[in-house]
C-alpha positions as a Python dict, from the first residue, in 0.01 Angstrom:
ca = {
    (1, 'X'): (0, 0, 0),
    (2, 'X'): (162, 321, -96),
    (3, 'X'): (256, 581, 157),
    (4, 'X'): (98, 905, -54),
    (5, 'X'): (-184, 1057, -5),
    (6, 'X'): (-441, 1053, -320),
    (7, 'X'): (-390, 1368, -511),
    (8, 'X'): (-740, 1488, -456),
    (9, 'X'): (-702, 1446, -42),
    (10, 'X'): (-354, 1651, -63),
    (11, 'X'): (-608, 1939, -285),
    (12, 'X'): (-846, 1928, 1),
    (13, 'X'): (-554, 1935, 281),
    (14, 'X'): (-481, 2245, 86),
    (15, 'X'): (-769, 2408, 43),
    (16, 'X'): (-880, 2346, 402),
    (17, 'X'): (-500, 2526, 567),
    (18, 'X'): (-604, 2836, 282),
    (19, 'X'): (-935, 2870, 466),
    (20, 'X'): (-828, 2836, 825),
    (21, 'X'): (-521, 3103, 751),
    (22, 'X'): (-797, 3334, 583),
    (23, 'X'): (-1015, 3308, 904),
    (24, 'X'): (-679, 3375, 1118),
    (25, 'X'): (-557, 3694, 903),
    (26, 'X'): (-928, 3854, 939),
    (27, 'X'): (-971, 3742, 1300),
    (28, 'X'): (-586, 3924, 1324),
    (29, 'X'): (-764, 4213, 1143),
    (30, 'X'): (-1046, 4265, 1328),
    (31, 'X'): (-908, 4245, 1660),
    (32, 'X'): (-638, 4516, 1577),
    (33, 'X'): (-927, 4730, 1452),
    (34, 'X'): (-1128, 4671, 1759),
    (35, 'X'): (-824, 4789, 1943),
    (36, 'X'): (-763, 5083, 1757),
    (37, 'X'): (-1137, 5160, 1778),
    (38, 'X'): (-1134, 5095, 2195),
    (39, 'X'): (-818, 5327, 2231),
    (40, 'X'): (-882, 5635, 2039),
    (41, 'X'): (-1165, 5757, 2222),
    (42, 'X'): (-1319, 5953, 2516),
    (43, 'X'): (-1355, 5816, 2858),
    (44, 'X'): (-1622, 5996, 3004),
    (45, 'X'): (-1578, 5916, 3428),
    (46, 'X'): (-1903, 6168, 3532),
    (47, 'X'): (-2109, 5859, 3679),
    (48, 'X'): (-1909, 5537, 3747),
    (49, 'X'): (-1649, 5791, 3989),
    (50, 'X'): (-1833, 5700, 4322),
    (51, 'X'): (-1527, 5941, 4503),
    (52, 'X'): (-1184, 6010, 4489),
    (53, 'X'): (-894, 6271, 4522),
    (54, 'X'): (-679, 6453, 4312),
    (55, 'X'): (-377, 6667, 4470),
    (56, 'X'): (-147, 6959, 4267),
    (57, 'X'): (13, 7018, 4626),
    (58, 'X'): (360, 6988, 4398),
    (59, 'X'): (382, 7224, 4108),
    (60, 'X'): (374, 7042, 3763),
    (61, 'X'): (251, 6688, 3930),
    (62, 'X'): (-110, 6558, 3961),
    (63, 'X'): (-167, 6253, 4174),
    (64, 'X'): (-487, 6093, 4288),
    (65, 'X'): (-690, 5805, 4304),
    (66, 'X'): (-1057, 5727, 4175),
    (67, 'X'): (-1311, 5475, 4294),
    (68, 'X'): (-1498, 5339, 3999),
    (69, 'X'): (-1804, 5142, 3991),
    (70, 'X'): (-1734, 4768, 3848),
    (71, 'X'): (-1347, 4825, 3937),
    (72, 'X'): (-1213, 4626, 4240),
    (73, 'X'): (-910, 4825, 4316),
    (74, 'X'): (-910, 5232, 4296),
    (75, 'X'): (-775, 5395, 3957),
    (76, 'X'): (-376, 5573, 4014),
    (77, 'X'): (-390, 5902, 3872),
    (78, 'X'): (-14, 6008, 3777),
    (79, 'X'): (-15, 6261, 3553),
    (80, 'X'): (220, 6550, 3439),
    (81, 'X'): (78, 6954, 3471),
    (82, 'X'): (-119, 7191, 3720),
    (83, 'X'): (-446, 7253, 3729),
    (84, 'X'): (-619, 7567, 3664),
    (85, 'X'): (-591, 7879, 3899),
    (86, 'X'): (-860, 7800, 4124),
    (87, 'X'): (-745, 7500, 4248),
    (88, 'X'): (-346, 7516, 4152),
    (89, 'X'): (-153, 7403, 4486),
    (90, 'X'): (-403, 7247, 4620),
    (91, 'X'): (-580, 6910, 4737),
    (92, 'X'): (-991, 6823, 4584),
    (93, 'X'): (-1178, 6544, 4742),
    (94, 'X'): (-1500, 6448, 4558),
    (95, 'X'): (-1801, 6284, 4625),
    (96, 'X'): (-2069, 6158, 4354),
    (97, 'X'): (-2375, 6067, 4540),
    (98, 'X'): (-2551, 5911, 4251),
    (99, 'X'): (-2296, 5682, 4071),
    (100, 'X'): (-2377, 5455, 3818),
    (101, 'X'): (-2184, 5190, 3604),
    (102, 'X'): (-2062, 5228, 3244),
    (103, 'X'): (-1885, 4893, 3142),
    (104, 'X'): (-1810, 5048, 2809),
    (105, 'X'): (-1598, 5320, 2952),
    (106, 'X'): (-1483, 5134, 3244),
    (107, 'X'): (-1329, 4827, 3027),
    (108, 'X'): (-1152, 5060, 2799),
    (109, 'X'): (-987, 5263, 3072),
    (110, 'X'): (-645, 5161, 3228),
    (111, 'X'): (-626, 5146, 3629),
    (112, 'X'): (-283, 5300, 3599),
    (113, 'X'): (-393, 5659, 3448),
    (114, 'X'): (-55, 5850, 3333),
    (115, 'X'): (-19, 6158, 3095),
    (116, 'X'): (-94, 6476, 3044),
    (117, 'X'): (-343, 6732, 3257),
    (118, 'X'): (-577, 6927, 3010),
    (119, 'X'): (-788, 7167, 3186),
    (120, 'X'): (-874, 7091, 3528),
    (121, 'X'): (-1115, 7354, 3762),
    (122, 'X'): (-1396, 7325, 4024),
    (123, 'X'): (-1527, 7670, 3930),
    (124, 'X'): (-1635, 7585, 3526),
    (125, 'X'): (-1935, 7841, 3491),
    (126, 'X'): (-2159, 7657, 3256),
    (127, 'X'): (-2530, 7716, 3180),
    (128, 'X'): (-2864, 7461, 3203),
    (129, 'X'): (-2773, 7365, 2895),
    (130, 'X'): (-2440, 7192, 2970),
    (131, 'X'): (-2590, 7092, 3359),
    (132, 'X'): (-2857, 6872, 3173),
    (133, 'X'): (-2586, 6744, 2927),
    (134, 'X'): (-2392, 6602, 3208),
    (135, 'X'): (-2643, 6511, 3491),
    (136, 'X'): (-2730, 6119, 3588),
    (137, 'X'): (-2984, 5953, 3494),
    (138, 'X'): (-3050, 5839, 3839),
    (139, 'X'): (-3437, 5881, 3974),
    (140, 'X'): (-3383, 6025, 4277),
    (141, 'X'): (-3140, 6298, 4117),
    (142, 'X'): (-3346, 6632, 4158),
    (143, 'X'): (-3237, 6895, 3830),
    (144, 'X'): (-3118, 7248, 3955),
    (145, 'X'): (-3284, 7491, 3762),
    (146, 'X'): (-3018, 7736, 3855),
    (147, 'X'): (-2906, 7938, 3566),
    (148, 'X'): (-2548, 7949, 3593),
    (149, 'X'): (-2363, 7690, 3808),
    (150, 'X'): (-1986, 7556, 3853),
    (151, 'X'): (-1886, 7245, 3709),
    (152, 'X'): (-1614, 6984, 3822),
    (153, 'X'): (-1393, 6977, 3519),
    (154, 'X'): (-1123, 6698, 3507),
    (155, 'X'): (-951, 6661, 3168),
    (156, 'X'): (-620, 6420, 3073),
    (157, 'X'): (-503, 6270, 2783),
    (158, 'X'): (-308, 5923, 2887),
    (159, 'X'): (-39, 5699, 2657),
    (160, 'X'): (-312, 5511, 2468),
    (161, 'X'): (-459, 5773, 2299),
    (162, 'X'): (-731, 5867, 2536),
    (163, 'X'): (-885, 6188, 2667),
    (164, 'X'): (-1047, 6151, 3005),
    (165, 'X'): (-1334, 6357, 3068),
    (166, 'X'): (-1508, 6447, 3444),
    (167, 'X'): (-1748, 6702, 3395),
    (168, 'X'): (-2007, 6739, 3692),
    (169, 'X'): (-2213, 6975, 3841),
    (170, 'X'): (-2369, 6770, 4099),
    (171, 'X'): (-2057, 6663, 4278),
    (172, 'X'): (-1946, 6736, 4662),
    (173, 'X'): (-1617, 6900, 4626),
    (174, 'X'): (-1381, 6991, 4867),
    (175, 'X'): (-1061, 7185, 4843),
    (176, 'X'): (-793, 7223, 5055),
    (177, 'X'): (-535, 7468, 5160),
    (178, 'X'): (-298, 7649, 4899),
    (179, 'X'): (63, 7556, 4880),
    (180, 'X'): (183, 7744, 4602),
    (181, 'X'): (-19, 7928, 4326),
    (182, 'X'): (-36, 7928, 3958),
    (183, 'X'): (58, 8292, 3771),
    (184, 'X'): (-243, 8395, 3535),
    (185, 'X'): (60, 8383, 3246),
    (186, 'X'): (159, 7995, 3347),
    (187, 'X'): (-266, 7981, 3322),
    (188, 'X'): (-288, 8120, 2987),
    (189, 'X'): (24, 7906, 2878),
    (190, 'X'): (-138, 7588, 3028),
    (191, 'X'): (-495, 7661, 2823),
    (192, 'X'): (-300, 7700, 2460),
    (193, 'X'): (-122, 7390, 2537),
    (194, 'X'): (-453, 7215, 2627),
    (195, 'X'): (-613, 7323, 2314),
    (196, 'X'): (-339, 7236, 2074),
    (197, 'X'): (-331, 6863, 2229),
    (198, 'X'): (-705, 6841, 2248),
    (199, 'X'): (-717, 6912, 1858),
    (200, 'X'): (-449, 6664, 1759),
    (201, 'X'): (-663, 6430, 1972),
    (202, 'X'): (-959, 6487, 1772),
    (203, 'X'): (-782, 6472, 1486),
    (204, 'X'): (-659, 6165, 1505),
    (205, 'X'): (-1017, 6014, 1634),
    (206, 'X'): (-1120, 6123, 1291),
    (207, 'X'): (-844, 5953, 1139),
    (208, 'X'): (-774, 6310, 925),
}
């Protein structure tokens, strides 16, 4: 009995190892896009933050830790920058009394959060318009008709291409002492630098 294979089993050997490396190369492909779809995106942190800290008590350092719904160890905030004048120097301790989840957000964000600081401030005025667009949608949350209002404003862009948003108005913040303060020129400087990252961001989002 011969040792070869029939010439039409070797064809179907063949044709079988084609398919199964075709299925591999767009499995590859779709994961990387999936990746590159998870990473270049915004991380918006306004309801699964339950609390958390965030100190600029050393100029040109941010360090903190958030405690996020669905995560079972706190986030590490590292990041490089100040935040804005009104809280420059200084320690905030927040409190979000009506967390809720987000697995989307919470999945794609790393518990080690490094980078850059974009705008951060407690004192945000911002109209009804931008209170409704970041309230919960808890039930027991009552809507402050208030016309103007400060907003918690946390911004950072990390290593994987993300931008970090906290923007709440319904937040218990606290602020501590000042231990240095931020010029109004170091300010200014800080905001242009903000901008020009925030648009390189979005430009590479839209894959321009």
């Amino acid at each position: 009995m011969s040792d070869k294979f029939p010439e039409h089993a070797t064809r179907q050997k063949a044709f079988a190892f084609a398919c199964k490396a075709k299925y591999v190369l767009r499995v590859s492909l779709a994961a990387r896009l999936c990746f590159v779809i998870v990473i270049i995106m915004d991380i918006l942190l306004n309801n699964p933050v339950s609390h958390g800290y965030l100190s600029n008590e050393v100029p040109h350092h941010i360090r903190g830790r958030l405690w996020v719904i669905g995560c079972s160890e706190p986030v590490i905030v590292e990041l490089r920058g100040n935040f804005l004048r009104d809280i420059a120097g200084c320690r905030i301790s927040f409190f979000n009394p009506f967390p809720e989840p987000s697995l989307e957000d919470t999945l794609a964000m790393h518990s080690h959060q490094t980078g850059t600081a974009g705008e951060m401030s407690a004192s945000r005025r911002v109209s009804q318009l931008w209170q409704r667009s970041c309230r919960p949608s808890h039930p027991c949350f009552v809507f402050d008709n208030s016309t103007l209002k400060n907003m918690l404003l946390l911004e950072w862009f990390n290593p994987q291409g993300q931008r970090v948003l906290i923007r709440a108005c319904h937040w218990q913040v606290g602020v501590s002492d000042r231990r240095w303060e931020l010029t109004e020129a170091q300010e200014m400087a800080h905001i242009r630098a903000t901008r020009i990252q925030r648009r390189q961001f979005l430009l590479t989002r839209e894959g321009r």
